[in-house]
Every structure is written in structure tokens, then in C-alpha cells.
C-alpha positions in Angstrom: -22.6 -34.7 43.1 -23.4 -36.8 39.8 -26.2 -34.3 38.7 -23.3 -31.6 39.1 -20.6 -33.4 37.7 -22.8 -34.1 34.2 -23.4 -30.3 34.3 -20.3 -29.1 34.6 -19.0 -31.6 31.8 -22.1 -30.4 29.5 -21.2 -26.8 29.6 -17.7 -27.5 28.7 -18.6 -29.4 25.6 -20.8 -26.8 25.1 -18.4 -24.0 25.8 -15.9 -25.9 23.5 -18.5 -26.2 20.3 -19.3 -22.2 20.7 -15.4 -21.6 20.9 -14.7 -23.4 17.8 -17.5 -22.5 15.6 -15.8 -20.4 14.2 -13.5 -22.9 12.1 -16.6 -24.9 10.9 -17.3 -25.1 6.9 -20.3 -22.7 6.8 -18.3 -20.1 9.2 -15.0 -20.0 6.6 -17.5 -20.1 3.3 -19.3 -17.2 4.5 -16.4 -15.1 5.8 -15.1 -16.0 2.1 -18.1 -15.0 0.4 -17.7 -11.6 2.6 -14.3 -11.6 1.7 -15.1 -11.8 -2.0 -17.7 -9.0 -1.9 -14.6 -6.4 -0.6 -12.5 -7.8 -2.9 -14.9 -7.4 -6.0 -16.1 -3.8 -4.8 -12.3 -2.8 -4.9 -12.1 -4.5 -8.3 -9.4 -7.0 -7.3 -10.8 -9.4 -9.9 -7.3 -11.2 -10.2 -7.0 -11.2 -6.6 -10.3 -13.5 -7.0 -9.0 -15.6 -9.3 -5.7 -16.0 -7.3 -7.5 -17.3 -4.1 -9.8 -19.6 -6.4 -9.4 -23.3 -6.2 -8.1 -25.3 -8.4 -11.5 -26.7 -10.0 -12.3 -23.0 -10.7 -8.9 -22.6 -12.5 -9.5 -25.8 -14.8 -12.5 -24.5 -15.5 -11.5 -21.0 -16.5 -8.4 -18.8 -17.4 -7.3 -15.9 -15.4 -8.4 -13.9 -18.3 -12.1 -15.3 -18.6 -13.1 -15.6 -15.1 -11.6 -11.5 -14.5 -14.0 -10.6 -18.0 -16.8 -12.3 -16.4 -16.3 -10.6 -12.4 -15.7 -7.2 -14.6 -19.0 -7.7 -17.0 -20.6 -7.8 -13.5 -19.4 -5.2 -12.1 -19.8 -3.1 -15.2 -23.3 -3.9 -15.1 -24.5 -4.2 -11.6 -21.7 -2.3 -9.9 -20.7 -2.6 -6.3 -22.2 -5.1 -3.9 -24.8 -2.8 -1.3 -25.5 -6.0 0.8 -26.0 -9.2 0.8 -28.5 -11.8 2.6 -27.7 -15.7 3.3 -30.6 -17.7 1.7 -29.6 -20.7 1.2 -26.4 -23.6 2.6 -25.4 -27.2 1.6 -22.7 -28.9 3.1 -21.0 -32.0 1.4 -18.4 -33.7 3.4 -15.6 -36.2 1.7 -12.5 -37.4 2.4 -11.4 -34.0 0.7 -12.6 -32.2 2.5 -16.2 -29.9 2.5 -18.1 -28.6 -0.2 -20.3 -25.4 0.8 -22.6 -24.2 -1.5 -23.9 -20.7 -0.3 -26.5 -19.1 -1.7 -27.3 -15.3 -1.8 -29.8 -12.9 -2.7 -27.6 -9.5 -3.4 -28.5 -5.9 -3.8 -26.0 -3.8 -6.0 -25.8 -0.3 -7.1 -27.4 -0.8 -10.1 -29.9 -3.8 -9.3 -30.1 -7.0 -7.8 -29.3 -10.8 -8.6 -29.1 -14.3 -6.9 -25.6 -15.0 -6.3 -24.5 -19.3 -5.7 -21.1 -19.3 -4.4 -19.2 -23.1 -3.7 -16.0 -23.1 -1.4 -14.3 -26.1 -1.0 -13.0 -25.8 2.7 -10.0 -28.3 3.7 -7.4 -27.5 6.3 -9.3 -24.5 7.5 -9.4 -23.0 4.0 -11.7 -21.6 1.4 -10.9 -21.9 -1.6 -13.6 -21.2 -4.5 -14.4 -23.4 -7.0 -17.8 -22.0 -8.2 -19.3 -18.7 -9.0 -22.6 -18.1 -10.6 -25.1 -14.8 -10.6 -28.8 -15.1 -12.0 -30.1 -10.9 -12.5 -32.4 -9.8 -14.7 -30.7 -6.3 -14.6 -27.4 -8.0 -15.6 -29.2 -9.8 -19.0 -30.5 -6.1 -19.6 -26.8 -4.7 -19.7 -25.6 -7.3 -22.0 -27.6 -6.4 -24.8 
């Protein structure tokens, strides 16, 4: 009865970690990174800015952080896919930090996209944006 009792309590802690994965840090950065991928093929570039954290908007004006998402687009176009290649999770007493990196194929070329979401309360928020492509550096010039 002891061996089944354990069992029985192990799959319901199990069951209960599956059920709530979904809420976890890495889960709600990567539905945000997803999230901003529709947003910046539909080129809701203020909509981007609007959802971004507040570190983000200290950092930049609504007006520089749209010219920078647009420059992008301009020269890589819309996002065809995208593949998870690197995570980092910093927990405070803020909250998380989740850095998310991607490696991102776009109409016109590629890049390395680094995303960082600061999740508290069962939100992301962004508060970091960067994209290294060779193809981008080409359209600037």
C-alpha cells in the first residue's frame, strides 16, 4: 500500500509540473518572442514598443526603437522561421530575466536574433532587442 501510495503522489506532482509549464519564464519568453515575430511581419512596430518594458523605453524613444524594427524589416523583410538556440534564465526578487537566443531566416537573408523578456506576474515584457546579419550590414550601406 506504501509503494502505491508514493506512486500515486509522484504522478500528481508530476501531472501538476506538466500542467503548469506552461506559465514558467522560458514558456511566456518564447510565446513573446513568437508573438513579436507576427507583430513585426504585420509591421506593428509601435505595437512593439507599446508592449516593451520599461528598461527598453529608457533606453529608447518610441521613435528610435520603430526606425530601428523598420530598418530591419526594410532590409531583411518578414521573419520565414525561426529556431531556439540558445536560453538563460536570471531569477531576482523582480522577477526573471530570459535571454532567448535565435537563429532567424527572413525573406531577404538571415541573422542571429537575442531577445531579453523580463517576466513578473506571468508577463513578458521586453527589455532587450539585438540582431547580428551580415545581409542587414549589406543594406545599410
Amino acid at each position: 500500500m506504501k509503494c502505491f501510495a508514493t506512486s500515486v503522489l509522484i504522478s500528481a506532482v508530476g501531472a501538476l509540473l506538466v500542467g503548469c509549464s506552461n506559465g514558467l519564464p522560458p514558456d511566456l519568453a518564447k510565446q513573446a518572442s513568437s508573438d513579436f515575430h507576427a507583430r513585426y511581419n504585420r509591421e506593428e512596430f509601435d505595437e512593439l514598443y507599446a508592449h516593451a518594458g520599461d528598461l527598453l523605453k529608457r533606453n529608447y524613444s518610441r521613435q528610435q526603437f520603430v526606425d530601428f524594427v523598420a530598418a530591419i524589416h526594410a532590409g531583411l523583410g518578414d521573419v520565414d522561421s525561426s529556431e531556439l538556440v540558445q536560453s538563460k534564465i536570471t531569477v531576482s526578487s523582480s522577477g526573471s530575466d530570459v535571454r532567448l537566443g535565435y537563429r532567424t531566416r527572413f525573406e531577404r537573408g538571415s541573422g542571429i536574433e537575442a531577445f531579453v523578456w523580463h517576466i513578473r506576474s506571468g508577463n513578458a515584457q521586453l527589455v532587450g532587442y539585438n540582431i547580428d546579419s551580415p545581409m542587414l550590414a549589406r543594406s545599410q550601406k
